[in-house]
SEROLO-886418 format. One record per residue (C-alpha): x, y, z; residue in one letter. Coordinates in nm, 3 decimals, always signed. Layout:
% residues N
{{X, Y, Z}, "A"}
...
% end
This chain:
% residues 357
{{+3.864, -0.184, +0.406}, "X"}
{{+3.689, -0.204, +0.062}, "X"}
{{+3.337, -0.249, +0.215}, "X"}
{{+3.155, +0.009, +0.451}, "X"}
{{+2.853, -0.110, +0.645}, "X"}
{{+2.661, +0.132, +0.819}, "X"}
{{+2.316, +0.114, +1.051}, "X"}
{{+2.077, +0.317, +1.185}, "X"}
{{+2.030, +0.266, +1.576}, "X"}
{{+1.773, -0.025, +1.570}, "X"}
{{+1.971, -0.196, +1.300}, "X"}
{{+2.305, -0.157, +1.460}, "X"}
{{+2.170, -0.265, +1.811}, "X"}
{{+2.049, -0.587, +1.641}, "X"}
{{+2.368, -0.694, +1.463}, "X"}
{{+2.577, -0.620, +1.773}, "X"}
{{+2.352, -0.862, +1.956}, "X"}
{{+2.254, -1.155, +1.657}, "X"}
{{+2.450, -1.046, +1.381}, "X"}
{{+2.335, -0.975, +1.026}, "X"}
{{+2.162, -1.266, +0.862}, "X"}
{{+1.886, -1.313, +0.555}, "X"}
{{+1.627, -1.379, +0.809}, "X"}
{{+1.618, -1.031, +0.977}, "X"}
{{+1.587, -0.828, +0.625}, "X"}
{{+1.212, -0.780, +0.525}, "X"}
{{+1.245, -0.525, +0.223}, "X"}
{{+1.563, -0.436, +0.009}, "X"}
{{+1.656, -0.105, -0.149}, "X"}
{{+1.785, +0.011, -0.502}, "X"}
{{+1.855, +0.365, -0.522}, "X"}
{{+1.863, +0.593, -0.876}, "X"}
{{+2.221, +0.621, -1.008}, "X"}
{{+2.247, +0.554, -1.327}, "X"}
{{+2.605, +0.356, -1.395}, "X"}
{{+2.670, +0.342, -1.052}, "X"}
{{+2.524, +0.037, -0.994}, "X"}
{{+2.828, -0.130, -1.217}, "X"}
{{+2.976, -0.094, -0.843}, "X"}
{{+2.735, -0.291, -0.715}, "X"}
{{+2.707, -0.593, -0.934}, "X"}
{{+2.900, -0.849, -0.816}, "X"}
{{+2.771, -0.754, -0.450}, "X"}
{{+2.398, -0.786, -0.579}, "X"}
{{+2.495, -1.137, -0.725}, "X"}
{{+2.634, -1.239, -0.447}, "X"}
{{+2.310, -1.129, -0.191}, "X"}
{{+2.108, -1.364, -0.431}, "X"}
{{+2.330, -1.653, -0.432}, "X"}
{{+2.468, -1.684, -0.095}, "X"}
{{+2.333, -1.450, +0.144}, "X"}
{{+1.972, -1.467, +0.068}, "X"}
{{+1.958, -1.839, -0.024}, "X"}
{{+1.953, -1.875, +0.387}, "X"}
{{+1.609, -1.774, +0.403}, "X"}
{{+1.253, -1.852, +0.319}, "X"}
{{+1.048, -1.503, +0.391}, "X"}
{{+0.914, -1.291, +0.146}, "X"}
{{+1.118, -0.990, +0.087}, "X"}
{{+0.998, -0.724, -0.051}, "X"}
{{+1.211, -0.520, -0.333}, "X"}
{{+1.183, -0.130, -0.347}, "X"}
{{+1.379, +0.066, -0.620}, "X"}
{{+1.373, +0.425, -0.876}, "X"}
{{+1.527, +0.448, -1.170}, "X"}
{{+1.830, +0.209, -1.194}, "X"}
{{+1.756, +0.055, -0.852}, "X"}
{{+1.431, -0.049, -0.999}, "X"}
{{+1.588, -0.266, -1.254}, "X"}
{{+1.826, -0.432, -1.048}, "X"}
{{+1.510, -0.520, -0.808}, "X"}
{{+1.365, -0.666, -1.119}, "X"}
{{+1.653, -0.897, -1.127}, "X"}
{{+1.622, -0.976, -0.776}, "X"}
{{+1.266, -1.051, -0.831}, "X"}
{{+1.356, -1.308, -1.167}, "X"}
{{+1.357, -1.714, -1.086}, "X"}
{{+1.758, -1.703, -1.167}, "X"}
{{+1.876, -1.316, -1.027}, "X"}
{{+2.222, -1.370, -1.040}, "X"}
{{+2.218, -1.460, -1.423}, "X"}
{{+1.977, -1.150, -1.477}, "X"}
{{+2.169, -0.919, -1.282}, "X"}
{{+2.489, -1.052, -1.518}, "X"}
{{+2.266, -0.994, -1.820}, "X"}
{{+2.184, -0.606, -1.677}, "X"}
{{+2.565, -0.543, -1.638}, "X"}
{{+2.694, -0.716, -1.956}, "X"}
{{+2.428, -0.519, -2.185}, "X"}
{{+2.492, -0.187, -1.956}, "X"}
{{+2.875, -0.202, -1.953}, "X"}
{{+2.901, -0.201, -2.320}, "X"}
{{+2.656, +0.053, -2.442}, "X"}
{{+2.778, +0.307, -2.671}, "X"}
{{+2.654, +0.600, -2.862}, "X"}
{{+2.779, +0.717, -3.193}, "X"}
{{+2.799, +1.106, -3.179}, "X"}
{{+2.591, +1.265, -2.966}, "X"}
{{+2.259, +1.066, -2.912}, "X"}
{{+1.937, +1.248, -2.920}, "X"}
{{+1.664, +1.165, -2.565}, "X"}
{{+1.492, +0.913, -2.853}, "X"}
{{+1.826, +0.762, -2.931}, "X"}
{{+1.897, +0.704, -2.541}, "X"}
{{+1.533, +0.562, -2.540}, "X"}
{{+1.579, +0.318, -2.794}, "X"}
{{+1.890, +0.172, -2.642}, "X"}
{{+1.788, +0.179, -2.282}, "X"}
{{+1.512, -0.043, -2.414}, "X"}
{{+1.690, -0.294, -2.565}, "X"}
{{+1.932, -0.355, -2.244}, "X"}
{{+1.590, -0.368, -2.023}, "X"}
{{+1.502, -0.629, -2.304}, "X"}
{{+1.839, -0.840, -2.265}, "X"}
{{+1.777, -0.841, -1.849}, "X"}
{{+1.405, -0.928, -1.874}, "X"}
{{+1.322, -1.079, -2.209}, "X"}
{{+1.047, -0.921, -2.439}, "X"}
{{+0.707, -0.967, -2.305}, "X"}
{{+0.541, -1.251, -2.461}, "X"}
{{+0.809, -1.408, -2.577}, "X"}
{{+0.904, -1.744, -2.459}, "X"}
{{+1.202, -1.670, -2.288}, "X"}
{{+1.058, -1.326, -2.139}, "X"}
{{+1.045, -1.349, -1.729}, "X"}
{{+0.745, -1.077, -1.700}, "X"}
{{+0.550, -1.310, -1.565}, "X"}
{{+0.789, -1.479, -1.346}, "X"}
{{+0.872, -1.087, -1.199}, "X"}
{{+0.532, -1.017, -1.109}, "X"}
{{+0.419, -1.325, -0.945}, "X"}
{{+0.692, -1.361, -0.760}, "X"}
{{+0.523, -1.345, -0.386}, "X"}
{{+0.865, -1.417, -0.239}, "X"}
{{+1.005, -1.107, -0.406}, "X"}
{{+0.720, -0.840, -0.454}, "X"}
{{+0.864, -0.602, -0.659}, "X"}
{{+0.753, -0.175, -0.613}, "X"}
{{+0.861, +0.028, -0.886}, "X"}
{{+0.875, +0.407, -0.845}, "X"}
{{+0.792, +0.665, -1.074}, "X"}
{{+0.677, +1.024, -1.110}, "X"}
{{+0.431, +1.154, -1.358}, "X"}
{{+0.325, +1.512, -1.484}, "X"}
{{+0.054, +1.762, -1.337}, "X"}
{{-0.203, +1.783, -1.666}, "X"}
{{-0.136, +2.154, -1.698}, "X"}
{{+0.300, +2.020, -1.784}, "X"}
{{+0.143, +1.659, -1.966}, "X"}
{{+0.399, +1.754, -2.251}, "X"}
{{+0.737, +1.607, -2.325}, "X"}
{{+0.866, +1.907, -2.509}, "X"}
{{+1.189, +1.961, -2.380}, "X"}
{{+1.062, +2.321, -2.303}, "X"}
{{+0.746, +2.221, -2.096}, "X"}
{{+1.010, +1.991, -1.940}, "X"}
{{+1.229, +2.281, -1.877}, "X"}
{{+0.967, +2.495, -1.692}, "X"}
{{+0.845, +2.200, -1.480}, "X"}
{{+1.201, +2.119, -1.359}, "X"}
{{+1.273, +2.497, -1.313}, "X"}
{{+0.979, +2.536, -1.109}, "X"}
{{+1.060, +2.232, -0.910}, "X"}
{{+1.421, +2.300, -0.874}, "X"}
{{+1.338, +2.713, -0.744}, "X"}
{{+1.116, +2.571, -0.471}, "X"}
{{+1.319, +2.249, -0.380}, "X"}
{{+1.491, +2.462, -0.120}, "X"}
{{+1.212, +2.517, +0.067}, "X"}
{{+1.058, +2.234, +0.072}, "X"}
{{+1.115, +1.863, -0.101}, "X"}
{{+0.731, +1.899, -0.099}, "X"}
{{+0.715, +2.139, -0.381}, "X"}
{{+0.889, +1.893, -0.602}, "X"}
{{+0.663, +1.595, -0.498}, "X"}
{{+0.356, +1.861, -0.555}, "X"}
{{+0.491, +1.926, -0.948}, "X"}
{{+0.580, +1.573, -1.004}, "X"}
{{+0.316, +1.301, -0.793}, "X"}
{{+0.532, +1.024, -0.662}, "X"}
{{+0.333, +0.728, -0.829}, "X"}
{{+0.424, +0.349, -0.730}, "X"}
{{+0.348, +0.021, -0.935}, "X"}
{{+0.316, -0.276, -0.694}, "X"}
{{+0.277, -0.631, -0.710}, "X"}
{{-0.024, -0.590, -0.401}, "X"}
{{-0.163, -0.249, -0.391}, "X"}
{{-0.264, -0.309, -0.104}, "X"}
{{+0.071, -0.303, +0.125}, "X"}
{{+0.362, -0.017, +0.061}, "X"}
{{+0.676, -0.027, +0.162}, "X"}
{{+0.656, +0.350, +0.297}, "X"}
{{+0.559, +0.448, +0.648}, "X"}
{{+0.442, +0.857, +0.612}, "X"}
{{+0.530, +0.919, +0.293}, "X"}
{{+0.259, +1.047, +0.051}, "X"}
{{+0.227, +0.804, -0.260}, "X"}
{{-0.025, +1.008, -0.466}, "X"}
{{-0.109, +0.668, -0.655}, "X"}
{{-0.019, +0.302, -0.638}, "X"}
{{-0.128, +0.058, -0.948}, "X"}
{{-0.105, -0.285, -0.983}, "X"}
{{+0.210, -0.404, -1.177}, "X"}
{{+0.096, -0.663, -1.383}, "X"}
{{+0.329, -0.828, -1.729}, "X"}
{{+0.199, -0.551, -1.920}, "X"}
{{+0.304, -0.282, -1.770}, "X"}
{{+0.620, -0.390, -1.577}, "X"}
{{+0.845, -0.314, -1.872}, "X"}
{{+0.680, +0.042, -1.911}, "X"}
{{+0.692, +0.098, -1.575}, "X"}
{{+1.067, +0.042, -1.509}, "X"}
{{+1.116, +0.249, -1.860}, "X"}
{{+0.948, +0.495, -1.699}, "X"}
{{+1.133, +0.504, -1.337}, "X"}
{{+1.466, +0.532, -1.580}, "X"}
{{+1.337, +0.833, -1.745}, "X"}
{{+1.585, +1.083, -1.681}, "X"}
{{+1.466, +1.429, -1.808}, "X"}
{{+1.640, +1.583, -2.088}, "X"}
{{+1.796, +1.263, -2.127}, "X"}
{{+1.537, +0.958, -2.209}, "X"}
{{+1.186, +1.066, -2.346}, "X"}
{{+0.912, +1.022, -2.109}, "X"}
{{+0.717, +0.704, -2.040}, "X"}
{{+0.331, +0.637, -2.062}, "X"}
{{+0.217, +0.337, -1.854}, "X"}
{{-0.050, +0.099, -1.882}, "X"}
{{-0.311, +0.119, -1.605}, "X"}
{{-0.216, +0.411, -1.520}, "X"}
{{-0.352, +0.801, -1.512}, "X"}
{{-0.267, +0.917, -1.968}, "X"}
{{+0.039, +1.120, -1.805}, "X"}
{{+0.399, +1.157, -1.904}, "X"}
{{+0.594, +0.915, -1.658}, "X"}
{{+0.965, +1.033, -1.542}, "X"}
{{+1.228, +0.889, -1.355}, "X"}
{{+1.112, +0.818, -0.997}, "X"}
{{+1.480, +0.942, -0.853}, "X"}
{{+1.304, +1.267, -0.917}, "X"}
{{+1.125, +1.221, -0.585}, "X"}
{{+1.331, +0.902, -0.409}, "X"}
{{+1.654, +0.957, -0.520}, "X"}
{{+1.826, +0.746, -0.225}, "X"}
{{+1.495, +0.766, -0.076}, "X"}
{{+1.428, +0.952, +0.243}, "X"}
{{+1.218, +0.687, +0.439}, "X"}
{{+1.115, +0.588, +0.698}, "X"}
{{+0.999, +0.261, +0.538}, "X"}
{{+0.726, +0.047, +0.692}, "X"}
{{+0.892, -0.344, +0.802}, "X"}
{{+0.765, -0.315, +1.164}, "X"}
{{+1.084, -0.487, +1.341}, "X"}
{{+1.278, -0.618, +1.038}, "X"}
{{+1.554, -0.445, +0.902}, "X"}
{{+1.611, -0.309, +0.523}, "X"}
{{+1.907, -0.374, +0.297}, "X"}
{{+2.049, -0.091, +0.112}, "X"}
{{+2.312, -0.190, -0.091}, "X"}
{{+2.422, +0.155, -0.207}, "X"}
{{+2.728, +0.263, -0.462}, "X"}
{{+2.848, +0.525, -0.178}, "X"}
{{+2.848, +0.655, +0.144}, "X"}
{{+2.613, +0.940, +0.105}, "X"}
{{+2.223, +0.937, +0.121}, "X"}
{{+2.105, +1.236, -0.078}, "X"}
{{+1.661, +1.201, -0.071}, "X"}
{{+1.595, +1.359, -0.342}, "X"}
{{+1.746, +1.407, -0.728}, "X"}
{{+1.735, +1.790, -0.706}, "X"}
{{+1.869, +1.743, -0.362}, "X"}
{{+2.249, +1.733, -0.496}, "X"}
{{+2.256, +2.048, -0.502}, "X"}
{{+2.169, +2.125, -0.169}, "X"}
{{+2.453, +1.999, +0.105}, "X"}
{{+2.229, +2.047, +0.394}, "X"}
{{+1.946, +1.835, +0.286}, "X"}
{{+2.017, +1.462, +0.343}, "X"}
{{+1.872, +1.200, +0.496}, "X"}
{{+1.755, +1.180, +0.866}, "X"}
{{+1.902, +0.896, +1.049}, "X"}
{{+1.635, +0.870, +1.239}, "X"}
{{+1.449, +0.758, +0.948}, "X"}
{{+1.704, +0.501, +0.852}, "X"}
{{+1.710, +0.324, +1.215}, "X"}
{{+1.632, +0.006, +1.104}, "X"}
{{+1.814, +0.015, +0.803}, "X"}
{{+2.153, -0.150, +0.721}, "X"}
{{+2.335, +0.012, +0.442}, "X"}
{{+2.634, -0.150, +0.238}, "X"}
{{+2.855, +0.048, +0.040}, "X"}
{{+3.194, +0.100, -0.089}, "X"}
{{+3.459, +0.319, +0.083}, "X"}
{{+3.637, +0.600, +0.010}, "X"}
{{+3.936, +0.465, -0.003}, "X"}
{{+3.820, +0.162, -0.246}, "X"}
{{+3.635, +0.449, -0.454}, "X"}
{{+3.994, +0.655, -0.440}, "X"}
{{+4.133, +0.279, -0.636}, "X"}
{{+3.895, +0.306, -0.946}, "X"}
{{+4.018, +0.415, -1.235}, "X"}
{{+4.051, +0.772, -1.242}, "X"}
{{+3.933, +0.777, -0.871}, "X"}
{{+3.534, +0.733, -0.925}, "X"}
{{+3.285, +0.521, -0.979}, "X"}
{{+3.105, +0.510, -1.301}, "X"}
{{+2.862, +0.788, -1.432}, "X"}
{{+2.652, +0.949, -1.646}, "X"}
{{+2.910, +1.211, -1.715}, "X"}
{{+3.158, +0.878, -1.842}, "X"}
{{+2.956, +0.890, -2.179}, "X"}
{{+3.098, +1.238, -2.259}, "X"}
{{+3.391, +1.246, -2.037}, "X"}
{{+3.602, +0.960, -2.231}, "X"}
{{+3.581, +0.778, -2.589}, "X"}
{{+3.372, +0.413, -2.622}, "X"}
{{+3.659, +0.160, -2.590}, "X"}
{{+3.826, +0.373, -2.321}, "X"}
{{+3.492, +0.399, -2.086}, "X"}
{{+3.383, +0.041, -2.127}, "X"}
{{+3.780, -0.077, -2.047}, "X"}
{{+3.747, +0.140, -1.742}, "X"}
{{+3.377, +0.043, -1.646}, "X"}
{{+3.522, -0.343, -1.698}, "X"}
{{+3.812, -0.271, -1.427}, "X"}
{{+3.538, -0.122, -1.243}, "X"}
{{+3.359, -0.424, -1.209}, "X"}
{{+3.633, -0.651, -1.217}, "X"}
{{+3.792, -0.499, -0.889}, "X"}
{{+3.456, -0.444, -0.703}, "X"}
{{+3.493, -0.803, -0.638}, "X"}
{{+3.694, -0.723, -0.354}, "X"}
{{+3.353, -0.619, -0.181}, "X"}
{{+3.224, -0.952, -0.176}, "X"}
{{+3.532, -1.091, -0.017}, "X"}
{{+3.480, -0.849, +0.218}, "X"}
{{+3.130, -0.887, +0.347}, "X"}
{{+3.133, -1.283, +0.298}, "X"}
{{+3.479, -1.269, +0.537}, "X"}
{{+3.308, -1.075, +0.827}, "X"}
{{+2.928, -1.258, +0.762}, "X"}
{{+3.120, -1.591, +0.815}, "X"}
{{+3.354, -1.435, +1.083}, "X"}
{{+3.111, -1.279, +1.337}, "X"}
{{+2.827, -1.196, +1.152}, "X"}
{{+2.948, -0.844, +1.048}, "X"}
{{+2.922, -0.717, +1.409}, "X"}
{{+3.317, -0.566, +1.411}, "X"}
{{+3.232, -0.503, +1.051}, "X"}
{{+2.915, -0.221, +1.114}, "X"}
{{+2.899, +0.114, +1.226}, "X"}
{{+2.680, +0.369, +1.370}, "X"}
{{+2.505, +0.571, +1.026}, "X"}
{{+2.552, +0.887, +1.206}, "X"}
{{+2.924, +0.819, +1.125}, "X"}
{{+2.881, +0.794, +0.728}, "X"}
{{+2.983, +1.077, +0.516}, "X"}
% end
């Protein structure tokens, strides 16, 4: 089987009993990931034209980093065409030589710029995004302490060193170092439930674009991010803090859709590094997460899904081929999910979360 979908205990209870349908999903999930998401593209076109369409609640859209801009698809008046926008633009980056954090910058912009438009310009859907009160969008980022406010790649170096010593003791530490900072269509509602967002500003056409530059703002990688309305800080990406995110998140008896690029939940981006710190189920019980398999994953060319490391790993034309067969074959986990949604709802379809790994 192609497609994986795992629930925490609420979540699995309820599909056993109704099966999974738009109307039971209050907030959806986009996790940090870089080209990962290529995975997930046809599956998040497919949510938005067929799944979703079934239902008239707000939803609201959580993401970091990558997951951020797909949510900002989700949140456009025609997702399915932005999301194909994202991908098309994504897919076929390419860097000459070896690109320097401002070089990365530039062309990160320009694909945010394909998928959203260029705020105030006719076509630009800023506007549309942030008024959107059936699809709130929450963008996260992280920002500097003032005594690190620098975006020398040495201050950056001592933060993330600092960070990354005391990780292991606590995920705290790192949240202390770099404030977990949220821009929101309503400041006044959060999609956590006990987690500590040091600030919350209002997302507003202005700053959306800055904001989801910032939440992509991998350090060492892209330069760092100032945003409108918010404390003059250095803004970073908010995978930093909410990598796959650790929860619990606040939809009082609705469930959450994760559509995720595999079947690990890692909270945090220093995290990786550290096999024994995932995420709780029993923060993720009314959560529903979708996800490729192993075995699909095993398919791919060269056995993985894209990443980060593709850029240096092959030459242009050989990555983008690849990335293209990548997304061409991920197909199959559509056909998977709309079989078993139309067949029994996905009941003989999900399994306990406990048993992903």
């Amino acid at each position: 089987m192609s497609l994986e979908l795992f629930a925490g205990k609420l979540a699995y209870q309820r599909i056993k009993e109704e099966g999974l349908s738009a109307q039971q999903v209050k907030l959806i999930v986009g996790a940090s990931g870089g080209p990962k998401w290529l995975v997930l593209s046809k599956l998040d076109q497919y949510l938005n034209d067929e799944f979703l369409k079934e239902t008239q609640q707000p939803i609201e859209l959580i993401g970091s980093s990558i997951g951020s801009w797909r949510m900002s698809c989700y949140a456009q008046e025609h997702p399915s065409q932005a999301i194909e926008r994202l991908r098309d633009a994504y897919s076929t980056t390419d860097y000459p030589g070896k690109p320097s954090p401002k070089d990365v910058t530039e062309s990160a912009q320009k694909i945010l710029d394909h998928a959203l438009g260029k705020q105030g310009d006719s076509h630009s859907h800023h506007s549309y995004i942030v008024a959107n009160k059936q699809r709130p969008l929450h963008v996260v980022t992280v920002r500097n302490r003032r005594l690190f406010n620098h975006h020398s790649h040495l201050v950056q170096g001592v933060s993330i060193g600092l960070a990354a010593v005391g990780n292991p003791m606590s995920s705290r530490v790192v949240e202390r170092l770099f404030p977990r900072v949220v821009f929101s269509q309503s400041t006044e509602s959060s999609p956590y439930r006990h987690v500590n967002v040091k600030e919350q500003i209002q997302l507003n056409a202005d700053n959306l674009a800055p904001a989801l530059m910032a939440s992509g703002a991998i350090p060492f990688v892209l330069e760092p991010i100032k945003v409108p309305g918010s404390k003059a800080r250095w803004h970073w990406d908010g995978g930093l803090v909410d990598y796959h995110f650790e929860g619990p998140f606040k939809t009082e008896q609705d469930l959450v859709l994760y559509p995720h690029f595999f079947p690990t939940l890692i909270p945090g981006w220093l995290d990786k590094a550290l096999p024994w710190r995932r995420v709780k189920p029993d923060h993720y019980d009314n959560v529903v997460v979708m996800c490729p398999s192993h075995s699909f994953i095993q398919s791919l060319p060269d056995s993985h899904i894209p990443d980060r490391k593709d850029f240096t790993a092959y030459d242009g034309p050989t990555r983008i081929k690849q990335w293209q067969q990548v997304i061409k074959q991920s197909e199959q986990l559509v056909d998977v999910l709309h079989e078993n949604l139309i067949k029994d709802g996905g009941r003989s379809l999900v399994r306990p979360l406990e048993q992903m790994s």
